[in-house]
Structure formats: structure tokens, C-alpha cells
C-alpha positions in Angstrom: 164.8 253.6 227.6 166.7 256.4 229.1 166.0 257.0 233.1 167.6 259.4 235.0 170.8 259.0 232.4 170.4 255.3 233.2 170.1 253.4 229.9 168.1 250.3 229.7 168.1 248.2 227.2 165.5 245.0 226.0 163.0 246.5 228.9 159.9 245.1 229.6 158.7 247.2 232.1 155.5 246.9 234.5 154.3 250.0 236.8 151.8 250.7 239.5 150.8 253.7 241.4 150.6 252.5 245.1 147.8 254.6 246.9 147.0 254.9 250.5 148.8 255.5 253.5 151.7 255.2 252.0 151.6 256.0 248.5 154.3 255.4 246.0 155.2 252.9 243.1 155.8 249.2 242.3 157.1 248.1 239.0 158.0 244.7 237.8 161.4 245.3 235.7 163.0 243.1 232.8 166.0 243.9 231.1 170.0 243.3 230.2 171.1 245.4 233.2 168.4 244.5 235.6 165.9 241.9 236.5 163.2 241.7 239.4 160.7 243.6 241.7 161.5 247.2 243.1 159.0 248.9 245.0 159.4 252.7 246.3 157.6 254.6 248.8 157.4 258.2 248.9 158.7 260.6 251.5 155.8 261.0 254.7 157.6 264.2 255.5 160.6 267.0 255.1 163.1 265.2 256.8 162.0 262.0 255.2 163.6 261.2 252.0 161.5 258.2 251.0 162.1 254.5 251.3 163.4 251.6 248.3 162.3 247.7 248.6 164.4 245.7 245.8 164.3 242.2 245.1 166.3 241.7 242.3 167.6 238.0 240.0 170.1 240.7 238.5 171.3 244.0 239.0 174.6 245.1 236.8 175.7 248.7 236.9 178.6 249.9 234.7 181.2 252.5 235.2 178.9 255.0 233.3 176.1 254.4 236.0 178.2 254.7 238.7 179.7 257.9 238.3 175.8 259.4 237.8 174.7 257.9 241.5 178.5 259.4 242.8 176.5 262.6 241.3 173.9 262.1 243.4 175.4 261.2 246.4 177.0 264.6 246.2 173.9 266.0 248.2 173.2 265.7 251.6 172.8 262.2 253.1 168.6 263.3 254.0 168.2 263.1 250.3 169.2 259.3 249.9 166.1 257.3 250.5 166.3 254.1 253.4 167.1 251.1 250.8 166.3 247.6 251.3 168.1 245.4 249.0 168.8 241.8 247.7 170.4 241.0 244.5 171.4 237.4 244.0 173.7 238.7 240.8 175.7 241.5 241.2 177.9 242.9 239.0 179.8 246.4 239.6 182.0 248.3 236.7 181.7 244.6 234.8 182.9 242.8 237.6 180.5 239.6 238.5 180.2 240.2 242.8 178.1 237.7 243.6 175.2 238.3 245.9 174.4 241.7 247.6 172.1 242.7 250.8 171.9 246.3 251.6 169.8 247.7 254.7 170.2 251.4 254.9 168.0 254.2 256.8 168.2 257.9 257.0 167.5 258.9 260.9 168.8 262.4 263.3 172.3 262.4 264.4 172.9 263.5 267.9 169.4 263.3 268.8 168.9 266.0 266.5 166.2 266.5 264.0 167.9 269.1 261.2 170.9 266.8 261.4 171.0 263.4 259.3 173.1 260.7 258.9 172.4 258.0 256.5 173.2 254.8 258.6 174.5 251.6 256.9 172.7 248.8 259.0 174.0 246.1 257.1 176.0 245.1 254.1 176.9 242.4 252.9 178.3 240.6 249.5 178.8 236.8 249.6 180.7 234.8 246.7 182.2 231.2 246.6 185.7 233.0 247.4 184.6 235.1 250.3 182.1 237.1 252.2 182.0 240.6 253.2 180.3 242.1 256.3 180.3 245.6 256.9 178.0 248.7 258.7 178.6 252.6 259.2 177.7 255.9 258.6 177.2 258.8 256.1 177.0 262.0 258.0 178.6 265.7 258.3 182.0 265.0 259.8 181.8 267.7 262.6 179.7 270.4 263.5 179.5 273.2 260.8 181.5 271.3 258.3 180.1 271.1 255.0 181.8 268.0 253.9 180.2 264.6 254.9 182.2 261.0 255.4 181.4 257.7 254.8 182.8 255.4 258.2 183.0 251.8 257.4 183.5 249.1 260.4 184.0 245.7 257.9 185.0 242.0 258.4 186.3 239.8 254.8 186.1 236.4 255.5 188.4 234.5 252.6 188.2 230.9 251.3 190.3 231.7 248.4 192.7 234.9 248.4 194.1 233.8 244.9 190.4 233.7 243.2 188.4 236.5 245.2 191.5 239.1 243.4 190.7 238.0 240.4 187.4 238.2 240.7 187.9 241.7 242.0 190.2 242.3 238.4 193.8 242.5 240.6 195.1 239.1 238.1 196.6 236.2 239.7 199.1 237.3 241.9 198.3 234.8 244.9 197.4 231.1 244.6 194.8 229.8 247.3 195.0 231.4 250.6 192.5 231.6 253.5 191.9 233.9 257.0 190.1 237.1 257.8 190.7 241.2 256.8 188.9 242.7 259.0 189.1 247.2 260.2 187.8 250.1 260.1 187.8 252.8 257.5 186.8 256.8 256.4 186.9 258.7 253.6 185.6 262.0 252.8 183.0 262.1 250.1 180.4 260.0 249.2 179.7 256.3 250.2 180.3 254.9 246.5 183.5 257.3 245.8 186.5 255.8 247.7 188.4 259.0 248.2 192.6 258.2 248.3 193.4 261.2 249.2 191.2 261.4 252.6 191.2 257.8 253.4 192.2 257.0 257.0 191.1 254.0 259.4 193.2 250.6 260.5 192.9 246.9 259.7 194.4 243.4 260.9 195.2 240.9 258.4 195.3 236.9 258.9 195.9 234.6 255.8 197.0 230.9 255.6 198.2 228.5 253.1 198.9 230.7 249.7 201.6 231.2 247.2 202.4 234.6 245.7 202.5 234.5 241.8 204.9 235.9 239.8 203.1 238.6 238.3 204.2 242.1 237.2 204.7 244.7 240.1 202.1 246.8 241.4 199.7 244.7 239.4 197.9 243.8 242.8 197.0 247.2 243.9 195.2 245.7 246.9 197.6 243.3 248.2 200.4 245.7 247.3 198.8 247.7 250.3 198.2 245.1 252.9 201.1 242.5 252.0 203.2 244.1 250.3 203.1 241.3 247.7 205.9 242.9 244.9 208.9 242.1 247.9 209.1 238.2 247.7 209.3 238.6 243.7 212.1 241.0 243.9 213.9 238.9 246.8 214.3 235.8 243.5 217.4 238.1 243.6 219.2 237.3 246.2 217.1 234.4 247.3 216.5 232.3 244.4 216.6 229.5 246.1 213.4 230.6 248.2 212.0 233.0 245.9 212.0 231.2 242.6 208.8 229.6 241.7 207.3 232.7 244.5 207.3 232.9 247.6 204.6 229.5 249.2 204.0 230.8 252.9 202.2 229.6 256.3 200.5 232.3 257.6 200.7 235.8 257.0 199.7 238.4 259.9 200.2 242.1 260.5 198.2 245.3 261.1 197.8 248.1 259.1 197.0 251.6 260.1 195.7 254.2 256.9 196.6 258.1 257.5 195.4 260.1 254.5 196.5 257.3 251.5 199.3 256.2 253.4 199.3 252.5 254.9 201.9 251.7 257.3 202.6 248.4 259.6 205.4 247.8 261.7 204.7 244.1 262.1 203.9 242.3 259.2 205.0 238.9 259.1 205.3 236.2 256.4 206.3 232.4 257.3 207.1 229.7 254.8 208.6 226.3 255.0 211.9 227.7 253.5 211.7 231.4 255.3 210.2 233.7 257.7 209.9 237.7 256.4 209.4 240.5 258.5 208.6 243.7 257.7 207.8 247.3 258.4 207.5 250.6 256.8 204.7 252.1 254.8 203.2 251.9 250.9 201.8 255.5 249.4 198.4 253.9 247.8 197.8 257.7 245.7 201.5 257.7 244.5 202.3 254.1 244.3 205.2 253.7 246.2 206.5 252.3 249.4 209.5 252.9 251.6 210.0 249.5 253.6 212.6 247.8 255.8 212.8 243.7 255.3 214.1 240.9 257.4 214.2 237.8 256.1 215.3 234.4 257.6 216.0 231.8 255.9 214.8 227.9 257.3 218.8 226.7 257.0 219.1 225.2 261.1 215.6 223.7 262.0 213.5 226.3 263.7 215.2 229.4 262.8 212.5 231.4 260.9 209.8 229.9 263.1 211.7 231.2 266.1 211.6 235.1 264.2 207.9 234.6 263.5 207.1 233.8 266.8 209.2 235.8 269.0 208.5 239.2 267.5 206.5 241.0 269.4 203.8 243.2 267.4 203.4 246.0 270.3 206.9 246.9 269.7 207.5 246.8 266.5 210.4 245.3 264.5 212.8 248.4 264.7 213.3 247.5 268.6 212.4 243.5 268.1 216.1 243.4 266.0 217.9 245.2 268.7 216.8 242.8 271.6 216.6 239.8 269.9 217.0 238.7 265.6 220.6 240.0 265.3 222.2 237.9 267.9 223.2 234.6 268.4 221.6 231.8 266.0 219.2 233.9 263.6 222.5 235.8 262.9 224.3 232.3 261.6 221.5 231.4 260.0 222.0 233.6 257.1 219.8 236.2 258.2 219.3 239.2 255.4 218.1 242.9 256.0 216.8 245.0 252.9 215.5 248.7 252.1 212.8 248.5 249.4 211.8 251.9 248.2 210.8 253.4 244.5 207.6 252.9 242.9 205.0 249.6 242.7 206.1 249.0 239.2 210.0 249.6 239.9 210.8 248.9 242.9 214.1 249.3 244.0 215.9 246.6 246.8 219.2 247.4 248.5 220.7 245.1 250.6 221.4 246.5 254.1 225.0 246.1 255.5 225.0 244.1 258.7 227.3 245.9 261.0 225.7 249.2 259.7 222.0 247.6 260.8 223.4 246.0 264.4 224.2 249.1 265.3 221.0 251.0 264.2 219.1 248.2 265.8 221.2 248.8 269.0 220.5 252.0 269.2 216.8 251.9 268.6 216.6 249.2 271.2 218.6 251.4 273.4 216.1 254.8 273.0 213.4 252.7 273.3 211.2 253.1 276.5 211.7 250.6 279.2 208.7 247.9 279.8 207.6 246.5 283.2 207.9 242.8 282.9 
């Protein structure tokens, strides 16, 4: 059966007109991409755009399917029915998700009645590897703009980094890892259609106890954004006694801010047993490609790297941090390396900074930069 370009296949299918005060339909649903009970009540009004109850065993939809509700979402938020939703199997472009609540309702924005918003009580998606909490908003961006944006406040709580991306379909590029991803986000568009090129918003990042993989570059879109995972591979080249079997790290931290496709952090830290990297610069996540500056210090005098992990400070960045502090006195003996990454996700291309040449930058960014009262 073909519904609404949705096709259904080994359906057994079981309907009811609801009557009453609030008249609709129930049906009792069997088949490959969908199993359970959905019930849906009819609009009570012009501004009222109806209301879905689904409790679902199964629910996958392919990339065919979603394209055709992207279609749909192209309309006004008003015409996107209030959902309630529970699927205890979700699967999304043939990708197994786990379980999925959604709590949705369409109500006036700004205390006024002609304009909507579609408003994103709740969502959540829980799987053995992690659980996603988010809420927001699909509304008109300002007043008299035609284009509407979806904002997302979300938290990711992660048992297992390494196996909640390959569920996801990024390959193994980390091995274990644990913490919290948590931000906010926009895009222009509809709520299902992640739009690149519009995509603004900021996020802190906290992971423990992982190994990065060696994997091919910019196969980890996702964690090419917020780690910048393709750097410790390409360091095996001048670190290969850190880098070798990947880089096996502590804790990860840093925060992220997202202008238009564009992620940039000026504080990222990795600590290992055998290093501590630091980072800034930014990743292009429409072009693939990233234009970052790297510290790393290698664990050669006891406490070295843990000294550069800790002492950074993340309000000021580590442009000013290497001026007042990492290229003086023991982190300097200690081996400590600087590095420009730029080039693309699946080339890129690491330069090894000169020292004197990045003392004196360092210098004179610490110099420029604005005094701070103690």
C-alpha cells in the first residue's frame, strides 16, 4: 500500500472513525516499516492543525520517507499537527536509534494568535551507548520573515563514544569513551533538514577514557567537528612514539561555537598518559576543511603535560595562554611541539611551526592582549 508516497509493505491494517467531541481516527497498524497503535485527532479549529498519539513496537523510515516529510515541513509550522510519540525501535535512513519519545504542540508565539510556533517539549532517544535530551522551537525567525528556524537546546549523555558513532554510521574511529555534549543549536529550514549552510549555535564537550582509531581522515564527520579527531593520526609523524597505535587520552574538554557551518574553539584540550594537546582554530563542516594551530606536550619530566592541561586558561584562549605561560621555562625542555594543520578532512596537511618564529608571535599576542584585574 501506497500512503501519502509512503510505501508499506506486508500491512495488516485496522481503522476506526472516532466520533464525538473530538472526532478523528484510530488504526491498529502491522507491517515491515511500522508496528503499533496510532491514533489522530482532527483539527477543533483554523489555527489548530490537529493532534497525533503513537504508540509504536517499530517505526523505520528510510531516506526515501524522509525527504517526503522534509516536503512537508516546508509549510508553515500551524500545519504540523501536536505529536505524541513513543517508539521502542527506531530506525532512521537504516540506522537502528534505539528508543524515541516526541512531545510536540503547535501554540501563538508572542502572545499572538496569527503567529505559530511549533514547540518541541521534549525529545528524547535513549540507546545502550547514550541518551539524547533535547527541546526548542519551529517558528518564523523575525518579524516579516518568510523563512522559519528550528532552535535546538540539547544534552548527549555518552557511555560509549566509540560504539554510539558507529551506531550513528561515522566507523570506528574512537574506542570507549564517556562524558557529556551538551549546546545549543539553529538552522534555517525545517526541523528534520539540518541546514550546513545556516547552522549557528555553541556546545561544550567533556569525554573520558577513549582511544582514537586509526581510521581514514574525515571519516568521522562528527568528531572531525568537535575533536578534531584526524590531528593525533597525522601527528604518528612526528610523534610516533605517542601517536602510533592512536592517540589513548584522559579527558578531552573544549567549547565550540558554530557561525554559519563554521566550528571554531580556542580551547580544546586532549590529555593522555604519554601527552597533553592543545588546540585552537576552526573546521569548515560544508567544505571539509580546517585551519588549526596545535600544541602538543609530550609526558617526558613527570607532570609536564598535566601542568599544560591544567594551567590553560579557557577564557583566554591558547593564542595568549603560550605567551604567558607554555613557551617558557620547563614545558619548553620538555620537547614541546607547535603545528599548523590546514587542507581538507581527507588530506590534511601538518607543518611543523618554528619555535623562535612562534615565541615571538606568542609574545606579541600576549603583549596586545587586554590587561586582567587579578
Amino acid at each position: 500500500m501506497t500512503i501519502a508516497s509512503r510505501r508499506l509493505t506486508q500491512l495488516r491494517l485496522e481503522l476506526a472513525r472516532r466520533a464525538g467531541a473530538h472526532p478523528g481516527w484510530q488504526a491498529r497498524v502491522e507491517a515491515d516499516q511500522l508496528r503499533g497503535e496510532i491514533v489522530y485527532a482532527e483539527p477543533r479549529g483554523p489555527a489548530d492543525a490537529g493532534r497525533v498519539m503513537a504508540r509504536l513496537a517499530h517505526l523505520s523510515v528510510p531516506q526515501s520517507d524522509v525527504e517526503s516529510v522534509e516536503g512537508l515541513l516546508d509549510r508553515a509550522p500551524a500545519s504540523v499537527p501536536a505529536l505524541d510519540l513513543e517508539v521502542e525501535d527506531f530506525e532512521l535512513r537504516g540506522r537502528k536509534l534505539g528508543k524515541l519519545v516526541v512531545e510536540a504542540v503547535n501554540r501563538s508565539s508572542s502572545g499572538m494568535a496569527s503567529a505559530r510556533e511549533w514547540r518541541l517539549n521534549r525529545l528524547a532517544l535513549a540507546s545502550p551507548e547514550g541518551e539524547l535530551m533535547a527541546s526548542g522551537q519551529w517558528a518564523h525567525a523575525a518579524a516579516g520573515d518568510a523563512r522559519r528556524r528550528m532552535d535546538l537546546d540539547f544534552k548527549l549523555q555518552v557511555r560509549n563514544a566509540g560504539a554510539l558513532l558507529e551506531r550513528l554510521g561515522f566507523g570506528a574511529v574512537i574506542r570507549g569513551g564517556k562524558g557529556e555534549l551538551q549546546g545549543q543549536v539553529s538552522w534555517a529550514g525545517s526541523p528534520l533538514g539540518l541546514d550546513l549552510p545556516s547552522l549557528d549555535g555553541r556546545m561544550n564537550l567533556g569525554l573520558d577514557a577513549g582511544q582514537f582509531l586509526k581510521a581514514e581522515p574525515g571519516a568521522g564527520r562528527l568528531l572531525g567537528v568537535l575533536s578534531l579527531q584526524a590531528l593525533p593520526r597525522r601527528l604518528v609523524l612526528d610523534f610516533r612514539d605517542v601517536f602510533q597505535e592512536g592517540f589513548a587520552f584522559d579527558n578531552i574538554t573544549g567549547d565550540v561555537q558554530l557561525a554559519q557551518g563554521v566550528a571554531r574553539t580556542n580551547n580544546l584540550r586532549m590529555r593522555g598518559v604519554q601527552a597533553a594537546v592543545l588546540m585552537e582554530g576552526s573546521a569548515d563542516v560544508i567544505r571539509e576543511t580546517q585551519d588549526l594551530r596545535v600544541v602538543v606536550v609530550p609526558e617526558i619530566n613527570a607532570g609536564t603535560a598535566s601542568l599544560a592541561y591544567a594551567v590553560i586558561n579557557p577564557a583566554i584562549g591558547l593564542g595568549t595562554f603560550l605567551g604567558q605561560w607554555l613557551l617558557r621555562g620547563p614545558l619548553v625542555e620538555a620537547g614541546t611541539r607547535e603545528f599548523r594543520v590546514t587542507g581538507s578532512w581527507a588530506d590534511p596537511h601538518v607543518a611543523a611551526v618554528d619555535r623562535r618564529s612562534a615565541l615571538a608571535a606568542a609574545a606579541a599576542s600576549a603583549a596586545s592582549a587586554p590587561a586582567r584585574t587579578p
